[in-house]
N, C-alpha and C positions, 0 to 999 in steps of 0.2 A: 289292187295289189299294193303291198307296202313295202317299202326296203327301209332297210335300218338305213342312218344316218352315217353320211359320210364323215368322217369329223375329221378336223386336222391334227397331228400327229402331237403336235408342240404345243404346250400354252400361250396365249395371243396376250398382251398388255388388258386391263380393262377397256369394257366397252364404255362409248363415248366419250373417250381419250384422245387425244390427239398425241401422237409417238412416231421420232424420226423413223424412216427407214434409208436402208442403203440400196437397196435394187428391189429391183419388180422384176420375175421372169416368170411369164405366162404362156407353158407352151397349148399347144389344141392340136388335140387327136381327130381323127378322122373318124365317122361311125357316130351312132347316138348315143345322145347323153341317159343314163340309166332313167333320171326324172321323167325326162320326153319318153321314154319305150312306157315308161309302167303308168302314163297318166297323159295320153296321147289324146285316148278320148274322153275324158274328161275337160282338156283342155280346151278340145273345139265346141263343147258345149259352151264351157264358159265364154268363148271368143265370140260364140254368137251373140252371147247374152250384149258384152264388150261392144261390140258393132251397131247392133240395137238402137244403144243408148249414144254411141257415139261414133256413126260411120267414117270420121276423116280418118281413125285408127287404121295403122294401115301394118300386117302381119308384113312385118321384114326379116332379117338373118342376123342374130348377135351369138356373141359368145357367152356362153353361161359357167363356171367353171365347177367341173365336178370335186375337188380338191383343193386347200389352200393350206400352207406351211408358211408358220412364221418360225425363222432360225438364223440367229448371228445379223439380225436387222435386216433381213431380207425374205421381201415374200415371193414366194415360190408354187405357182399354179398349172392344174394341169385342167383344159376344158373343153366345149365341144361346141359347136353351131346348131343351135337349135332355135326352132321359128318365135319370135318376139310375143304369139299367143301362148306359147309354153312356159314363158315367164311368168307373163300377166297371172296364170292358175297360179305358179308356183308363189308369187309374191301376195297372193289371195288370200294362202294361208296362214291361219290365227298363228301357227309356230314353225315356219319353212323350215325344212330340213331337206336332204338329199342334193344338195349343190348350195353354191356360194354365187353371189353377184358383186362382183367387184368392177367400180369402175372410176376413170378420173375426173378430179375435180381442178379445171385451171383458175388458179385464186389471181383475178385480175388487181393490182393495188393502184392506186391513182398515188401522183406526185404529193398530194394533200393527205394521205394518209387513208386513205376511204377502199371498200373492196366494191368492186361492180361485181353487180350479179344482175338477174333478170326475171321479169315475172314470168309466170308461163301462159300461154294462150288456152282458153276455153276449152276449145277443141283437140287438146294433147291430152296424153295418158293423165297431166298434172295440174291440172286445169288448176292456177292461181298460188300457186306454190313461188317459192321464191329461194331461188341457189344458182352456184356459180354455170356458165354456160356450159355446159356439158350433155353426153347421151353415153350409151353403154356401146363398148368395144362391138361393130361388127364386124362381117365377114370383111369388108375391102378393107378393116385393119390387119389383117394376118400377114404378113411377110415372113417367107419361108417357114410356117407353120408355128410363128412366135406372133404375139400381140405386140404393136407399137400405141405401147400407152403413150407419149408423148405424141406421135401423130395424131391420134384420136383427140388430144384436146387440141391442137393447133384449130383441126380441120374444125371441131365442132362450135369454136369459138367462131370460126371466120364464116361458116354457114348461118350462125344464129345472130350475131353479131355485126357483122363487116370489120372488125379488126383484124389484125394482122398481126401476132405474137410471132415473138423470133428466139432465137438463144439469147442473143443480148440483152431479153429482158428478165432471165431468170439465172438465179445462183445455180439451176441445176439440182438443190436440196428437195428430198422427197418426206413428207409426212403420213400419215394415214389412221384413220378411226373406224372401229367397226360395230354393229351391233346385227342382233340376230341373222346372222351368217351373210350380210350386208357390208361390203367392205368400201372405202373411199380411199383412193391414193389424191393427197393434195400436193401440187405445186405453183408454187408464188410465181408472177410475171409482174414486172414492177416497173410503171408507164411512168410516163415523161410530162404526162398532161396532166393537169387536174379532174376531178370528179366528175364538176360540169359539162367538161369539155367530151369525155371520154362519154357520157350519158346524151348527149346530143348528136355524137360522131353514129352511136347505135340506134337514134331515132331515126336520120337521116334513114341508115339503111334500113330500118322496118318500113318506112315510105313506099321504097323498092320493090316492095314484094309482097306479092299476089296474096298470099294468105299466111301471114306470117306466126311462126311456131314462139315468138315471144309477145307478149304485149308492152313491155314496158321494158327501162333499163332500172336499177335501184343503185345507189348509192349508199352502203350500209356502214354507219361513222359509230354501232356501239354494238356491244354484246346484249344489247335488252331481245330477250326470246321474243316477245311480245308487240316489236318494232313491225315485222312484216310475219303472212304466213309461210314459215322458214319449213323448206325440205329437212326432215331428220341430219342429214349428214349435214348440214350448215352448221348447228347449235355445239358442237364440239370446234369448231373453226373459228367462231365467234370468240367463243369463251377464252380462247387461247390466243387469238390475233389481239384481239383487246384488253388482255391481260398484260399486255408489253412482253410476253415470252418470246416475242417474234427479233 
């Protein structure tokens, strides 16, 4: 079964731009998402295939958003909870349509100028990829049926990481870049330590744990693409953190 494309209402800035925004409000409906009803079983095929190759995959509850509006510097979502396998199909295909994936990116900055990010471990959906610590909004981020994007990076920073971001470390300014219905909301936190410092504070805690969802810290001092194997959403951040537009 095919459904037409949801599209959003308003024209979005070009893709792989990096452009202010003023708010993020992502509310979530109750009920399934039209993608998940029309490609349910197709999904758990593919999820087999997904598990197969890689059993640590583990089907959790994120939000997927059926809908997204950019207007007057603010984006505006409407989405639903649907199992992490229902993704994986949807982001499978050569040209996703029927929902949006938006999710944040916390742009750690060291006292030296440097952005931490991190490699990713083998055994994730992202095996060796390299972008800021992040995962996509799930369920235990909904509060009162809205998404706490900013929770979402706190937490995900301090689960993959062991840092501890606060308000004090950020102006609060929001950016964001999209490409095929892939959206990234950026926000700066801007640390006290240096690169070294902050890269070893993260090894420490990969020591800690049992089987850990990073391999490595990075310290990324240039826009060269070619530097590390960069997640799509890093290569617009790059190019604009290192460009001094920052």
């Amino acid at each position: 079964m095919n459904l037409a494309p949801d599209r959003s209402e308003l024209p979005w800035p070009p893709e792989k731009t990096l452009f202010p925004v003023r708010q993020v409000t992502l509310a979530v409906e109750p009920g399934d998402h039209p993608f998940h009803v029309a490609e349910r079983e197709a999904a758990a095929r593919n999820w087999r295939e997904e598990i197969a190759r890689n059993p640590a995959l583990f089907d959790g509850k994120m939000v997927f958003q059926r809908r997204l509006d950019f207007k007057d510097g603010a984006i505006r979502g409407t989405g639903h909870i649907i199992p992490y396998s229902t993704f994986l199909w949807w982001r499978s295909q050569p040209a996703p349509t029927n929902g949006f994936h938006l999710f944040g990116f916390p742009v750690i900055v060291s006292s030296d100028g440097a952005i931490i990010a991190v490699r990713m471990s083998e055994h994730t959906a992202n095996p060796g990829q390299v972008y800021c610590a992040a995962g996509s909004l799930d369920e235990g981020d909904v509060v009162e049926g809205r998404c706490d994007l900013l929770g979402n990076m706190l937490r995900e920073v301090r689960e993959e990481t062991g840092l501890e971001l606060s308000a004090d470390d950020t102006d609060g300014r929001l950016f964001a870049s999209h490409q095929r219905r892939r959206v990234t909301v950026y926000q700066f936190f801007r640390r006290r330590e240096p690169a070294r410092e902050l890269v070893t504070q993260i090894e420490e805690h990969m020591r800690g744990e049992e089987r850990p969802e990073i391999a490595g810290a990075v310290a990324i001092r240039s826009s060269d693409p070619t530097a590390h194997v960069y997640a799509a959403a890093m290569l617009p951040l790059i190019d604009w953190f290192f460009a001094g537009d920052r």
